[in-house]
PyMOL CGO cylinders between C-alpha atoms (Angstrom):
from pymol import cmd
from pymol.cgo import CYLINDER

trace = [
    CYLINDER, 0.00, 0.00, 0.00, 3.06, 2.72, -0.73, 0.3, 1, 1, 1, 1, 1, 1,
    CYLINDER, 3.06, 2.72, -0.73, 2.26, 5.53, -2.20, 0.3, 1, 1, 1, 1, 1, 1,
    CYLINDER, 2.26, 5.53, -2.20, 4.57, 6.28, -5.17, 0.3, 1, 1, 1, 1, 1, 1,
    CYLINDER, 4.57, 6.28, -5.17, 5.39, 9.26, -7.43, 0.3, 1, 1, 1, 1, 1, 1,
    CYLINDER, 5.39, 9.26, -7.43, 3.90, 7.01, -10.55, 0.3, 1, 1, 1, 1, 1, 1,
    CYLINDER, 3.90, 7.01, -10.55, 0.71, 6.25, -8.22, 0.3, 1, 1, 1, 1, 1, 1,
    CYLINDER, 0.71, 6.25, -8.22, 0.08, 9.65, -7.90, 0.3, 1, 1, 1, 1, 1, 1,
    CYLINDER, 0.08, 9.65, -7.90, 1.08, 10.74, -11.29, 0.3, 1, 1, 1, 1, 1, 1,
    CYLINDER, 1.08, 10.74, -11.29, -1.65, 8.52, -13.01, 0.3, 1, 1, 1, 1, 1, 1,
    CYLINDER, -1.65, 8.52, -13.01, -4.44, 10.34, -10.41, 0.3, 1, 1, 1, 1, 1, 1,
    CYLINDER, -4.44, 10.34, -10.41, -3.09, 13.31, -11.55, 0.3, 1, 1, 1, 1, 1, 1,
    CYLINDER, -3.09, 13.31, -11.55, -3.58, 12.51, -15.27, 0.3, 1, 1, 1, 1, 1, 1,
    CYLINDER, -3.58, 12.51, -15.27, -6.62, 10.52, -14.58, 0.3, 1, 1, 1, 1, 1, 1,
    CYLINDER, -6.62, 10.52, -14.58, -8.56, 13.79, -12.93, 0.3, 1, 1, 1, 1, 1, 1,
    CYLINDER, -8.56, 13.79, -12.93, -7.35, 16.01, -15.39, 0.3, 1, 1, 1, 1, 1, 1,
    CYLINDER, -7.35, 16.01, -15.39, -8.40, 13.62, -18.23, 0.3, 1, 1, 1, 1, 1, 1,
    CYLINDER, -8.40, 13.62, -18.23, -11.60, 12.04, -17.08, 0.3, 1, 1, 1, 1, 1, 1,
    CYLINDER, -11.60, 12.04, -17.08, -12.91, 14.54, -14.56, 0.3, 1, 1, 1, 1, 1, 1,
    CYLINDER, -12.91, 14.54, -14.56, -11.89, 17.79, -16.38, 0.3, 1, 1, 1, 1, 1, 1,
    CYLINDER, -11.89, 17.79, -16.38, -12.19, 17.10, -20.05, 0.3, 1, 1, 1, 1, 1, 1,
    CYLINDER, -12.19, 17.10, -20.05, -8.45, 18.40, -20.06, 0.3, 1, 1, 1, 1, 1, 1,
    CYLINDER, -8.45, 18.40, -20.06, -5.35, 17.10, -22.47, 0.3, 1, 1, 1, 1, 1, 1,
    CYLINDER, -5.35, 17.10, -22.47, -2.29, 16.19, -20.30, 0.3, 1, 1, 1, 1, 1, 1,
    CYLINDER, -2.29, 16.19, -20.30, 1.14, 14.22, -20.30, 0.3, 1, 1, 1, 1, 1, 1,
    CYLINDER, 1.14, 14.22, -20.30, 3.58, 13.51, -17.81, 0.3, 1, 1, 1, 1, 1, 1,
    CYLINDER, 3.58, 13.51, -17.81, 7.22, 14.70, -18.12, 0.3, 1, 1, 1, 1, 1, 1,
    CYLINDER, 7.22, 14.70, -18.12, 7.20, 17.48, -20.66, 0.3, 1, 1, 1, 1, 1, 1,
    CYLINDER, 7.20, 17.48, -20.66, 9.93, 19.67, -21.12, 0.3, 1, 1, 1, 1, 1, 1,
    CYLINDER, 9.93, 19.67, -21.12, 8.47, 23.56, -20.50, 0.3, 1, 1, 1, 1, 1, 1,
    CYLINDER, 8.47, 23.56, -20.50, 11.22, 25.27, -21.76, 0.3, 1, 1, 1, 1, 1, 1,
    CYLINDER, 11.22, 25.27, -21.76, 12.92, 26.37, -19.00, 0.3, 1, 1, 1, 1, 1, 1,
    CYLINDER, 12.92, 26.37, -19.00, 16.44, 25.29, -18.40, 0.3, 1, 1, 1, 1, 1, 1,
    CYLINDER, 16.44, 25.29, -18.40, 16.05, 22.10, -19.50, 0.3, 1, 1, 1, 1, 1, 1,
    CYLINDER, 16.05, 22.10, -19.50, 13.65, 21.31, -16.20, 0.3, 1, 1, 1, 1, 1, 1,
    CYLINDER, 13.65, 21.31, -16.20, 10.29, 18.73, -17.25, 0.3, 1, 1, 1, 1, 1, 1,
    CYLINDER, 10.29, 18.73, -17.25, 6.47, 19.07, -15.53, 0.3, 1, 1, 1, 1, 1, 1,
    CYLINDER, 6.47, 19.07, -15.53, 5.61, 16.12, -13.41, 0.3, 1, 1, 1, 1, 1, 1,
    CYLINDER, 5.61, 16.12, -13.41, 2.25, 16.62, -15.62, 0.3, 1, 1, 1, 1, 1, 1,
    CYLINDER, 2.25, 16.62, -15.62, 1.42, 19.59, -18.26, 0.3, 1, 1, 1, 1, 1, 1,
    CYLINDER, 1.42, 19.59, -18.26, -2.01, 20.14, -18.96, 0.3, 1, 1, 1, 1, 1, 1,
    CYLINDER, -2.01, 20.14, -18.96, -4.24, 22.30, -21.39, 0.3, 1, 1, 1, 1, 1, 1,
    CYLINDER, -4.24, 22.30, -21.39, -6.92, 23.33, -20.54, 0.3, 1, 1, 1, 1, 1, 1,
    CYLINDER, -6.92, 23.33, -20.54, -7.41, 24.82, -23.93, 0.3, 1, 1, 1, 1, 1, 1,
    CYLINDER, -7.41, 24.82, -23.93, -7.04, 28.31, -22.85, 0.3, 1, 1, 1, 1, 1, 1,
    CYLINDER, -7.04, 28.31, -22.85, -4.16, 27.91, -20.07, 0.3, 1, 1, 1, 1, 1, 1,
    CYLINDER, -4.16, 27.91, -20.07, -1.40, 25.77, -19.39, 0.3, 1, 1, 1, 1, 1, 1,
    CYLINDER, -1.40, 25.77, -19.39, -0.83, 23.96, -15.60, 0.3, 1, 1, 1, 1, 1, 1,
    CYLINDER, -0.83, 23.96, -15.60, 2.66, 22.70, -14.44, 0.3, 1, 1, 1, 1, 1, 1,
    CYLINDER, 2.66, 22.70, -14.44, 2.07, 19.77, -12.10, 0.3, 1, 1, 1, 1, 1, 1,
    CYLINDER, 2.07, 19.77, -12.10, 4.99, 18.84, -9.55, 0.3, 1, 1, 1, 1, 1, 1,
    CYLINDER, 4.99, 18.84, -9.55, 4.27, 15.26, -7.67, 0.3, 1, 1, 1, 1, 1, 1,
    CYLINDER, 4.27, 15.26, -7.67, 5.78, 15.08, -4.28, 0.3, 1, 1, 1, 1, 1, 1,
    CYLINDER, 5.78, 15.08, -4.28, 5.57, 12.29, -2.08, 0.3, 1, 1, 1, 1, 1, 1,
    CYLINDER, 5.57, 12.29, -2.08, 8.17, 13.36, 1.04, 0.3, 1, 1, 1, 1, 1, 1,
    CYLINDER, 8.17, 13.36, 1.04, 9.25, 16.39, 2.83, 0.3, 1, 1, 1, 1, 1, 1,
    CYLINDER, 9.25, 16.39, 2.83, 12.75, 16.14, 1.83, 0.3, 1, 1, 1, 1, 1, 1,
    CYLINDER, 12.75, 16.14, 1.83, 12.16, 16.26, -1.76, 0.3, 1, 1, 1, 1, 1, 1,
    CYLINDER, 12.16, 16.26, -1.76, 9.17, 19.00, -1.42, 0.3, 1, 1, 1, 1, 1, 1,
    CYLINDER, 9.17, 19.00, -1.42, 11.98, 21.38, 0.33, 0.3, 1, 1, 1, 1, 1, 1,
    CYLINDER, 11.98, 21.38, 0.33, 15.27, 20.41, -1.07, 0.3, 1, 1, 1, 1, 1, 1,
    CYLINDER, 15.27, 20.41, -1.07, 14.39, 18.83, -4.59, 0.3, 1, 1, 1, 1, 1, 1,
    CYLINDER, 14.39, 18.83, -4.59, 11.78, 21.19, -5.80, 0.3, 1, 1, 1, 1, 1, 1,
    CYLINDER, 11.78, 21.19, -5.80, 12.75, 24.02, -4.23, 0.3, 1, 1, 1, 1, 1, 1,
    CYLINDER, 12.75, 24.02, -4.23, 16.03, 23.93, -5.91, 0.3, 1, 1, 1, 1, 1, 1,
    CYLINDER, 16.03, 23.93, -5.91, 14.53, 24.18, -9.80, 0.3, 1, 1, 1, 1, 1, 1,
    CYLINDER, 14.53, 24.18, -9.80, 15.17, 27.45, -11.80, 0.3, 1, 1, 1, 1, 1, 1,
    CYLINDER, 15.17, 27.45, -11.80, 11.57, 27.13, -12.81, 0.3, 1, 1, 1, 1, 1, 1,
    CYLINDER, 11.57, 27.13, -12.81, 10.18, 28.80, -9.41, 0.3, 1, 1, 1, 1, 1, 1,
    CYLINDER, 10.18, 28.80, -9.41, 12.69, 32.22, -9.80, 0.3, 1, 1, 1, 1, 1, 1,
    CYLINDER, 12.69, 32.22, -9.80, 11.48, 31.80, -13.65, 0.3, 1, 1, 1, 1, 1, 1,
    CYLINDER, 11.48, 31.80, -13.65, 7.41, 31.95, -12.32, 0.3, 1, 1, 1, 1, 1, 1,
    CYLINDER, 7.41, 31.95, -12.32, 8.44, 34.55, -9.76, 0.3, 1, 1, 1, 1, 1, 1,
    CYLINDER, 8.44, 34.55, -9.76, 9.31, 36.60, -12.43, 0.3, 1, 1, 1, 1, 1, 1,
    CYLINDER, 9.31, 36.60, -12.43, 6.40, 35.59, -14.96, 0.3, 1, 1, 1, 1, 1, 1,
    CYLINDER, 6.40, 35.59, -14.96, 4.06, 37.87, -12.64, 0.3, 1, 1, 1, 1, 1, 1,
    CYLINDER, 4.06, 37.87, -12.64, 6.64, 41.04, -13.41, 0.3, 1, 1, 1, 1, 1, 1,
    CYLINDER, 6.64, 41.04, -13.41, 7.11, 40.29, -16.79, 0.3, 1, 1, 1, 1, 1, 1,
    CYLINDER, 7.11, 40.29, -16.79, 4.17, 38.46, -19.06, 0.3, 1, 1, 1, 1, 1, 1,
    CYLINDER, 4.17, 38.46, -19.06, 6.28, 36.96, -21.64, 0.3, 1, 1, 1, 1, 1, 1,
    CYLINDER, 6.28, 36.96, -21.64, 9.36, 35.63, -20.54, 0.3, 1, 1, 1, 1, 1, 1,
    CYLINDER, 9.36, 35.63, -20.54, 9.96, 32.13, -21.92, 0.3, 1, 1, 1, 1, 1, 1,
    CYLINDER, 9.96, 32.13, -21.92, 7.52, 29.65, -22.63, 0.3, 1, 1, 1, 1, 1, 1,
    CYLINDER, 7.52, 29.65, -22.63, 5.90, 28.32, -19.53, 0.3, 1, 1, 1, 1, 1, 1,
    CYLINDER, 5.90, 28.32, -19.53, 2.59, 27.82, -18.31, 0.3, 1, 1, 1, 1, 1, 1,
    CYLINDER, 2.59, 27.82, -18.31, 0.18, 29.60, -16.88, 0.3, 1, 1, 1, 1, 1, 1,
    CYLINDER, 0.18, 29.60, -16.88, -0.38, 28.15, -13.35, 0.3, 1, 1, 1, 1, 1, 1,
    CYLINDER, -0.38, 28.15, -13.35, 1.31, 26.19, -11.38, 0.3, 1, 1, 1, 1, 1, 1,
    CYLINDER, 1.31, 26.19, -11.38, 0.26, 23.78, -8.52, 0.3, 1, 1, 1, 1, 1, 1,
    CYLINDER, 0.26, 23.78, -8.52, 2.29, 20.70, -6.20, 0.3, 1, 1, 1, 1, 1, 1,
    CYLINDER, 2.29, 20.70, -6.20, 0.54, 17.42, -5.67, 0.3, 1, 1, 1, 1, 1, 1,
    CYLINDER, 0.54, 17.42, -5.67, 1.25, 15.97, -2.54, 0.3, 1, 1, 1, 1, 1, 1,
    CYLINDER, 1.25, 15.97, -2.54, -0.07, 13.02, -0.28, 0.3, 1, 1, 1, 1, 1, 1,
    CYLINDER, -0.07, 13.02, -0.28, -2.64, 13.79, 2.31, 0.3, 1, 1, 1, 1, 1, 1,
    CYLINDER, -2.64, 13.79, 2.31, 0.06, 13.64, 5.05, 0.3, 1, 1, 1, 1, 1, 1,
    CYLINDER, 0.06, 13.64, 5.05, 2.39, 16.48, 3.90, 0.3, 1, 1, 1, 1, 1, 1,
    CYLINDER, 2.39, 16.48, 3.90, -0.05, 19.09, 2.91, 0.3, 1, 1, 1, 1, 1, 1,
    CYLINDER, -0.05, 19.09, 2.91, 0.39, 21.08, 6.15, 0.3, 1, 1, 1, 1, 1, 1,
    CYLINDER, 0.39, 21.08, 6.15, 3.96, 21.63, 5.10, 0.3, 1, 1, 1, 1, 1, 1,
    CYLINDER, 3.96, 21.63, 5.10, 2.88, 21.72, 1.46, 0.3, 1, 1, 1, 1, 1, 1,
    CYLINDER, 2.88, 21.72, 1.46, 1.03, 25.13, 2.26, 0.3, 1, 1, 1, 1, 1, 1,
    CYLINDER, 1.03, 25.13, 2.26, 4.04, 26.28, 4.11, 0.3, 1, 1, 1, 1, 1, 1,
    CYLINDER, 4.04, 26.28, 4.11, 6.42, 25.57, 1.03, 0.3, 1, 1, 1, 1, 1, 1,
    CYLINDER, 6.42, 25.57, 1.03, 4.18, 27.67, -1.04, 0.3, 1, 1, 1, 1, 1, 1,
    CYLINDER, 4.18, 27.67, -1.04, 4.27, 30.63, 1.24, 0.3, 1, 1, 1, 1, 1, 1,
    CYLINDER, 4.27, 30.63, 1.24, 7.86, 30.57, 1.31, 0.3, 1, 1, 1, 1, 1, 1,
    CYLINDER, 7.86, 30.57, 1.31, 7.66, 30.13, -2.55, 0.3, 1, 1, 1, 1, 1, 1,
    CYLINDER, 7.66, 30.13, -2.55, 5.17, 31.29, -4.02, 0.3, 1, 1, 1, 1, 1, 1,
    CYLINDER, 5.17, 31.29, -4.02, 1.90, 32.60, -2.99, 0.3, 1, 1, 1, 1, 1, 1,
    CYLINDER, 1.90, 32.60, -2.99, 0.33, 31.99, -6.35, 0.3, 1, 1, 1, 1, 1, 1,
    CYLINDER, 0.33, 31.99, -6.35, 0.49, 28.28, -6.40, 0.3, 1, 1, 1, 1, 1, 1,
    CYLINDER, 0.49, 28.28, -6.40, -2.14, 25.85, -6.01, 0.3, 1, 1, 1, 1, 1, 1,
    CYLINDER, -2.14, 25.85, -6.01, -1.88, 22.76, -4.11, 0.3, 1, 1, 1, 1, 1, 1,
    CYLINDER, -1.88, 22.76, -4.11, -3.80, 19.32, -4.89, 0.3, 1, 1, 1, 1, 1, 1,
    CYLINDER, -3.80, 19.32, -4.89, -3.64, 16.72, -2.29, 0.3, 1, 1, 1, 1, 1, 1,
    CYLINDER, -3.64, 16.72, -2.29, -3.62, 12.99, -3.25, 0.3, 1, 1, 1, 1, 1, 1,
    CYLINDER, -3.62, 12.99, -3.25, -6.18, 11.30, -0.78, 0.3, 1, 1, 1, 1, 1, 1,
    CYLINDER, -6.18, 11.30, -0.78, -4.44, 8.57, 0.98, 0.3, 1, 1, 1, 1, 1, 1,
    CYLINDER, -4.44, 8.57, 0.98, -7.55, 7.33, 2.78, 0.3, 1, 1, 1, 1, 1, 1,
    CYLINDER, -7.55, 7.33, 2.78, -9.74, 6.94, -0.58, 0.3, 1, 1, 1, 1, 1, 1,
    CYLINDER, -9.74, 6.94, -0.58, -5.61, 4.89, -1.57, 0.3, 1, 1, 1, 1, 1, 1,
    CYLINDER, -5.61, 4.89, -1.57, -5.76, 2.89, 1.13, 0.3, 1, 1, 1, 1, 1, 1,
    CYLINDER, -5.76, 2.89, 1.13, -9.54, 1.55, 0.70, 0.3, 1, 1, 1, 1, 1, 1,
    CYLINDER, -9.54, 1.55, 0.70, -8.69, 0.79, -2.99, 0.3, 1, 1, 1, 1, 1, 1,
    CYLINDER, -8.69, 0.79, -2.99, -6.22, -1.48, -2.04, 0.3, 1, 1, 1, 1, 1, 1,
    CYLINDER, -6.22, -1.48, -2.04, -7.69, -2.77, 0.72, 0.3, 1, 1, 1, 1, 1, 1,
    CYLINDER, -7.69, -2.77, 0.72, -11.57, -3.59, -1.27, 0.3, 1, 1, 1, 1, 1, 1,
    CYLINDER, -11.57, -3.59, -1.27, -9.97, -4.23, -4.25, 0.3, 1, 1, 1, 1, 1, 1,
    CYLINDER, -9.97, -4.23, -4.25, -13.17, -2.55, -5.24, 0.3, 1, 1, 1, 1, 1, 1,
    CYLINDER, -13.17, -2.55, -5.24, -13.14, -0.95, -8.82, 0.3, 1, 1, 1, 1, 1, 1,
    CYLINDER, -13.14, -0.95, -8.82, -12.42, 3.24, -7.55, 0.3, 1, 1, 1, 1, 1, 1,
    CYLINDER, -12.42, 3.24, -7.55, -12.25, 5.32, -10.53, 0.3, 1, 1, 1, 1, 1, 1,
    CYLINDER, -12.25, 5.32, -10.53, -8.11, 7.11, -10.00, 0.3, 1, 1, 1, 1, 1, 1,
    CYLINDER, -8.11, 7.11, -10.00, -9.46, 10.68, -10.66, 0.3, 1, 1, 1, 1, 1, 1,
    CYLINDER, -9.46, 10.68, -10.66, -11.31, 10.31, -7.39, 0.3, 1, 1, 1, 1, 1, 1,
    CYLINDER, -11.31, 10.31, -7.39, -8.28, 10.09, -5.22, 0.3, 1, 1, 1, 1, 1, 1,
    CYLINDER, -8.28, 10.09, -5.22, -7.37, 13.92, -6.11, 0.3, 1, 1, 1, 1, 1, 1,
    CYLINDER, -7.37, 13.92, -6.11, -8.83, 17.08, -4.65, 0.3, 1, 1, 1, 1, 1, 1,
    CYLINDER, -8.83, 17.08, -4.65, -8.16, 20.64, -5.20, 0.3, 1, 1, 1, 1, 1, 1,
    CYLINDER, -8.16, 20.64, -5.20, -6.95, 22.32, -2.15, 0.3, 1, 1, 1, 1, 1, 1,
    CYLINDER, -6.95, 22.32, -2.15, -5.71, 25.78, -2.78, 0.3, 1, 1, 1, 1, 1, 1,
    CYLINDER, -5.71, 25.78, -2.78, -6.76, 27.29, -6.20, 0.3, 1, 1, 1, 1, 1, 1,
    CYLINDER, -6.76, 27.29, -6.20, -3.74, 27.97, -8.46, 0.3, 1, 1, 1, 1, 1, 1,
    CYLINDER, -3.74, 27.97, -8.46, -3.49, 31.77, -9.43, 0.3, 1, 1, 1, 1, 1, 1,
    CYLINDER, -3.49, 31.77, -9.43, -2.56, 33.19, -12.67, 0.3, 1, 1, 1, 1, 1, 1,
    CYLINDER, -2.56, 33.19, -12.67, 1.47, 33.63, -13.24, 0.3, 1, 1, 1, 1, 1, 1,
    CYLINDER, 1.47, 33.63, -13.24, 1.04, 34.85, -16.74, 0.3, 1, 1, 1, 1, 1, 1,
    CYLINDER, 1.04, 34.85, -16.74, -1.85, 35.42, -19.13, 0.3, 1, 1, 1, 1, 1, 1,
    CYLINDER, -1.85, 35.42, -19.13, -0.15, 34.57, -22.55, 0.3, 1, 1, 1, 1, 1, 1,
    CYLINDER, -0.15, 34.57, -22.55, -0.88, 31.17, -23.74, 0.3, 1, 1, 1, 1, 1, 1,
    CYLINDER, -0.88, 31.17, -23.74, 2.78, 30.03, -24.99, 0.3, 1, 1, 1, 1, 1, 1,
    CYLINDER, 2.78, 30.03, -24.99, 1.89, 27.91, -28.69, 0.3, 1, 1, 1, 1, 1, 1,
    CYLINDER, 1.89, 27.91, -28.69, 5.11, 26.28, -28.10, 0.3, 1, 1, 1, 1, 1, 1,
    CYLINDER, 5.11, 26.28, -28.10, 3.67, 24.34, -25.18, 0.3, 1, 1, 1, 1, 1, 1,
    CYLINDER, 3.67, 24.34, -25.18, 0.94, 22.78, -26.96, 0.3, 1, 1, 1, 1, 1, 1,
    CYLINDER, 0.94, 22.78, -26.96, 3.49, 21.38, -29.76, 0.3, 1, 1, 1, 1, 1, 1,
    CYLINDER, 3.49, 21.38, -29.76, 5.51, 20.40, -26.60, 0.3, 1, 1, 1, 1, 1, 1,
    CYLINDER, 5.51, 20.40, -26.60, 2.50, 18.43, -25.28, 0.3, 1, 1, 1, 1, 1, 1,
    CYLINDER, 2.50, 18.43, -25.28, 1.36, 16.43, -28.55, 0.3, 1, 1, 1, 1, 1, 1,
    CYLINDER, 1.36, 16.43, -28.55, 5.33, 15.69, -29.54, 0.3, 1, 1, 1, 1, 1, 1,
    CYLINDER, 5.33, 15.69, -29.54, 5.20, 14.37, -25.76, 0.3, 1, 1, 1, 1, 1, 1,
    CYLINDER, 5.20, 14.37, -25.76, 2.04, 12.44, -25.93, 0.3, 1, 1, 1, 1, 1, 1,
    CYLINDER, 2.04, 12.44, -25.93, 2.90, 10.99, -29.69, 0.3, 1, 1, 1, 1, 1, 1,
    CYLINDER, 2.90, 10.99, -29.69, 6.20, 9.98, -28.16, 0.3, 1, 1, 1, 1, 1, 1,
    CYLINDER, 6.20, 9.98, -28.16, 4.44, 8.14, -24.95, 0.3, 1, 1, 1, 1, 1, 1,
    CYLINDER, 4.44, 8.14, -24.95, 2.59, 6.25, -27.32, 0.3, 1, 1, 1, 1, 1, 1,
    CYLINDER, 2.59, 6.25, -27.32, 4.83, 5.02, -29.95, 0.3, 1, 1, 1, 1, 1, 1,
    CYLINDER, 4.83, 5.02, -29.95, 6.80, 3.63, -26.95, 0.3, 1, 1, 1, 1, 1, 1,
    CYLINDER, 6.80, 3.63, -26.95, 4.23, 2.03, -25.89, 0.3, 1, 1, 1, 1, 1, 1,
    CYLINDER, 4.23, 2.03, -25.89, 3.46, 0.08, -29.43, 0.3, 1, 1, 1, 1, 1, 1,
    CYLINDER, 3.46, 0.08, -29.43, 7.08, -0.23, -29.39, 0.3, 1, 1, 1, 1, 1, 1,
    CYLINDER, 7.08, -0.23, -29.39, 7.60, -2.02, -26.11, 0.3, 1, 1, 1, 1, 1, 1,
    CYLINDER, 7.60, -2.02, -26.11, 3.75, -4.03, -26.71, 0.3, 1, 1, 1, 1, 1, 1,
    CYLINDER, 3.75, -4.03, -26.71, 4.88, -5.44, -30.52, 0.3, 1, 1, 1, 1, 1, 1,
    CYLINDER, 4.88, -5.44, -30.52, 8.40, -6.30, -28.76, 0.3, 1, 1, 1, 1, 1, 1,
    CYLINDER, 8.40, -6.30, -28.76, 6.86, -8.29, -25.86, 0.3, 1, 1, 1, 1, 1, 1,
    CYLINDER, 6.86, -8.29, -25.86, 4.54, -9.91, -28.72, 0.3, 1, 1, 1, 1, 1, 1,
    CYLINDER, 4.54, -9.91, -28.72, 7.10, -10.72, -31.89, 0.3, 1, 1, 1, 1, 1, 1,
    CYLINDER, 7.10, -10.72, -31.89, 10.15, -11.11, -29.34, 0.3, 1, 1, 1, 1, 1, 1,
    CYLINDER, 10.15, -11.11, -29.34, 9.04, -12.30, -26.52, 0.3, 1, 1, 1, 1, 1, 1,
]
cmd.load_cgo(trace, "trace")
């Protein structure tokens, strides 16, 4: 019944695809020094960066150390520096957001959190009961705006990333099937 980073990640994709009509991929390069979302969605009119945490340590030491969050600090100064998206919010288990809220008021006020329901987790595993993923996640603090222009660049970024995904994916099936 651990919680990973890939558990979480397919909530994540599942809310935003299922629950919120919404296009997404995981690990999509957004342009800014080389650094990849956990999860970039489009909403069709804005972009969301999605960072998966599932300890403290890597909430304060890994994620705080990315370029990205000086980069969104500035995005509020100056509309259109780089291509990045639009919001940004951190996805953590039920047991860290306390300090999940405290990371973004050292950080940046603007974020959103979304916590990953570890109770609603733990009776999944434990019925074995079909859940539906996108009900693990809930909204906790509303992302606000970093910038308003919609960067083009991202959505090419997102269907090169979701075309890649699933060529992979034939790849890897047709291997297991001819090879294997």
């Amino acid at each position: 019944m651990n919680i990973s980073a890939d558990i979480i990640k397919t909530a994540v994709l599942s809310y935003y695809r299922y629950q919120r009509q919404m296009i997404c991929a995981d690990e999509c390069w957004c342009g800014i020094s080389g650094e990849t979302c956990d999860v970039l969605v489009d909403s069709g009119k804005y972009f969301y960066d999605i960072e998966i945490k599932i300890n403290k340590y890597d909430l304060w030491t890994g994620e705080a150390k990315k370029r990205k969050h000086y980069m969104y600090n500035r995005a509020i100064i100056s509309n259109h520096l780089y291509h990045y998206p639009n919001y940004f919010l951190i996805c953590v288990p039920s047991s860290l957001i306390n300090e999940a809220q405290k990371w973004v008021q050292e950080t940046n006020t603007n974020y959103g959190i979304i916590e990953f329901s570890e109770d609603i987790w733990g009776r999944m595993c434990k019925d074995k009961h079909f859940w539906r993923f996108e009900d693990l996640i809930r909204i906790k603090r509303s992302s606000k705006k970093l910038r308003e222009y919609r960067s083009t660049r991202l959505s090419k970024i997102l269907v090169k990333r979701l075309c890649s995904a699933y060529t992979t994916l034939r790849q890897k099936n047709l291997r297991k099937g001819v090879c294997g």
